[in-house]
Each structure stands twice: as C-alpha cells, then as structure tokens.
N, C-alpha and C positions, 0 to 999 in steps of 0.2 A: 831863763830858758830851761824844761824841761829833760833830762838827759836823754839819749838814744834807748830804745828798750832792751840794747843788751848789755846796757852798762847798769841796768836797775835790776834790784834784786825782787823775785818772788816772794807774796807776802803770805804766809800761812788762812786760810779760809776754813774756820771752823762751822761756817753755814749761815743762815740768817740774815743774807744780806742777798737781794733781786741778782739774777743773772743780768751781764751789760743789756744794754738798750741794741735797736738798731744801728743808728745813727753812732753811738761810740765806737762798735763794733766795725764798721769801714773806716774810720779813721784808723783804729789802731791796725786794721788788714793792711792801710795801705803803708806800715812802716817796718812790714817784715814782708821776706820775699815772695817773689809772684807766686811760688807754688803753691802756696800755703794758700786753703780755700775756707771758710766757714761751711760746714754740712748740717743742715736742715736747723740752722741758726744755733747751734747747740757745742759743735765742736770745730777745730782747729787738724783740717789733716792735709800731709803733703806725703809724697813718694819720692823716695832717692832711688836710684841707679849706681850699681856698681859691675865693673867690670870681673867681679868673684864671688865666691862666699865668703873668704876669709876678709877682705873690706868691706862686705857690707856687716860682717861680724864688727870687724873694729869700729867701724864707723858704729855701733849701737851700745856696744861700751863705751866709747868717749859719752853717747847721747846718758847712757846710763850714770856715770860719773857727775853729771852735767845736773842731772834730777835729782841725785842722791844730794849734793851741793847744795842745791836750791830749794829741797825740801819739798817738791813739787814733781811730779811722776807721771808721765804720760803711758798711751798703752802704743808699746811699741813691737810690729810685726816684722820678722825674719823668714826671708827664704833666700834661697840662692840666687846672688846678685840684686837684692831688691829690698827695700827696709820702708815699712810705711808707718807715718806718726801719728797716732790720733792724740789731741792733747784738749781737757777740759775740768772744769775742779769739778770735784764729781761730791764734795760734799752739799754743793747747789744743783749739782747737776744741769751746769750750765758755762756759761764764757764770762771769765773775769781780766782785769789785763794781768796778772802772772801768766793766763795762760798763752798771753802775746810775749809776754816777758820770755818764756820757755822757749818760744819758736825764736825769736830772736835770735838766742843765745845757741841753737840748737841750727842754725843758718851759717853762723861762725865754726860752727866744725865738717860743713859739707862741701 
C-alpha cells in the first residue's frame, strides 16, 4: 500500500519530464482536501480564511516552513484575513504529484 500524500516527501523536478495526465491528476485531487481545485489543468490553488491578519500571517509561515522543508515552493498570496495557495513545479510548468504532495501537507496546518 502506497503511503498517504502527506507522509511522502516532495521529489526535486529539474524538468524533462511531461506534466501529469488527466486522469492521474483526479485521482491525486481526490486525496487532498475539497478545496483544493486544479486551474486551467495547470495548477493546484485553494483559499484559507482567517478570522485576522496576524493568523493568516502565521498560518503562511508555518505554509513557508513547510516549502522550505520540502524543497518545493508554492506562490503564496496574503492580505488581511485571507491567504491563497497556488502550487505547481514551474520547472515543467505544469502538475506533478509533489505538487499534491505540498497541498497535502499544507491541509495538515489549516
């Protein structure tokens, strides 16, 4: 059996290898949380809600901590109360599963 995708680590992608398929890409959607949508088959983005700035602040530090760990870097937006993730390996410029691996693990601090 395969582990859960936040217990598997992110694998460095130095390029040269196809972005996922359709078909892999709903399977791995469907083992990270509902928020978390595929946009224009390309990236990985969800929106958090917070009741401040200063948790949606923490809450993008831990996210930051979490990427810097993993070696794998999402683009992550801030404003008051509100923190959006877009996450894709941009050396393909496309979705691999680190980049499910990410959200995953990035589901566990929300």
């Amino acid at each position: 059996m395969t582990a859960p995708l936040d217990e598997r680590a992110c694998v460095p992608c130095k390029g040269g290898v196809p972005p996922l398929a359709e078909d892999t890409i709903s399977g791995l959607l469907q083992q990270v949380h509902e928020g978390w949508a595929v946009v224009d088959g390309h990236h990985l983005q969800r929106r958090f809600a917070f009741s401040n700035f200063a948790d949606a602040l923490a809450f993008t530090n831990r996210v930051g901590a979490v990427a810097e760990a993993e070696g794998h870097h999402p683009d992550i937006f801030l404003t008051w109360g509100k923190v959006r993730i877009e996450i894709w390996t941009h050396a393909i410029d496309g979705l691999t599963e680190s980049d499910f691996i990410l959200a995953a693990k990035i589901d566990r601090l929300a």
